[in-house]
N, C-alpha and C positions, 0 to 999 in steps of 0.2 A: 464617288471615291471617298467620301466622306464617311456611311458605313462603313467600307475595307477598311480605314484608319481607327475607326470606334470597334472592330472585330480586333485588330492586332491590340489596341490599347487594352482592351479587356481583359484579351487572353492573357496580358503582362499583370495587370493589376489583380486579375484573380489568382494565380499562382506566386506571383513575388507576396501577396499581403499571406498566402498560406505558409510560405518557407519565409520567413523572416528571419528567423533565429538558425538556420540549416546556412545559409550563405550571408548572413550578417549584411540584407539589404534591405532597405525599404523606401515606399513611395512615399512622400512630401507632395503635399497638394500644389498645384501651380495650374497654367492655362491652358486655354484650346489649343491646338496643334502640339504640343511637347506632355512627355513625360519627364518628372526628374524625380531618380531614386537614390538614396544616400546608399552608399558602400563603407561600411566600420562608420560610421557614424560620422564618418569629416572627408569624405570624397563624394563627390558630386555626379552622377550622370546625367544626363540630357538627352533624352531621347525625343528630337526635333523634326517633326513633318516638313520638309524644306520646297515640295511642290502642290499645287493647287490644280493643277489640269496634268490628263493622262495617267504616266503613271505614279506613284507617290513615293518621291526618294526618304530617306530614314537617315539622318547622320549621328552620330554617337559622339558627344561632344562631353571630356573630362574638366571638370574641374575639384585643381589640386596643387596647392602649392608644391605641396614635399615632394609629389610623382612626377611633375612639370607634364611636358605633353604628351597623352598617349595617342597614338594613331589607332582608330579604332574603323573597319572598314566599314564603309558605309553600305543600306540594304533598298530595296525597291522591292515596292507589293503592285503585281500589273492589275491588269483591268479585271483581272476574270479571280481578283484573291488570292494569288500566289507570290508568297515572301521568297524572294533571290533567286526567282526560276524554280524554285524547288518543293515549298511547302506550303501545305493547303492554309492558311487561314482556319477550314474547319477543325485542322488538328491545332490546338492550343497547347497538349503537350511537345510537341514538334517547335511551334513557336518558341515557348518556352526555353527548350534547349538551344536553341537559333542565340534568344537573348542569353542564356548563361556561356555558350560560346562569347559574345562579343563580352563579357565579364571576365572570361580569362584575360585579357589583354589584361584588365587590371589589375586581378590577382597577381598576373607575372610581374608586372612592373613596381608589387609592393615587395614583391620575393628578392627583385633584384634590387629596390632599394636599401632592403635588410641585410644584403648580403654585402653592399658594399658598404652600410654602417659599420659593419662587424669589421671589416676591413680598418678601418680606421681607429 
């Protein structure tokens, strides 16, 4: 399992370090099991390997004061390489997209805290 986890990581770190500047994110060096990649430069993700046997769950965990808490759905990669029932691990563009889906949550909830700044 521990491969399947160093395939998904990869596939993240080699495309988030290519679009840096396209989606305004990037990775911050930190430890075994998690990924954490900054979004605008002051929002935090955490991309946290949460199991060790079977399958491996993925939880997406924000930090941000301004945004307060996003629900971010959580993903499992099974035995055989496949992220949420769906996507091969071998496609890393597919991955990719998987992660920039769970980045919208963010983007929304900066959209909606602009909008009700403006409100006020």
């Amino acid at each position: 399992m521990e491969k399947l986890w160093n395939a998904y990581s990869m596939a993240l770190l080699t495309r988030i370090t290519a679009t840096e500047r396209l989606y305004h994110h990037q990775v911050v060096p930190y430890q075994k099991e998690r990924l954490r990649v900054k979004v605008f430069g002051n929002i935090t993700l955490n991309i946290v390997r949460s199991s060790t046997f079977g399958a491996i769950n993925i939880n997406y965990l924000v930090e941000s004061p301004e945004l307060g808490i996003i629900d971010i759905p959580s993903s499992c990669i099974d035995r055989q390489g496949v992220l949420d029932n769906v996507i091969s691990l071998a496609e890393g563009e597919q991955v990719f997209d998987h992660y920039l889906n769970k980045l919208n949550f963010i983007y929304n909830a900066i959209l909606q805290c602009s909008a009700q700044a403006e409100q006020i």
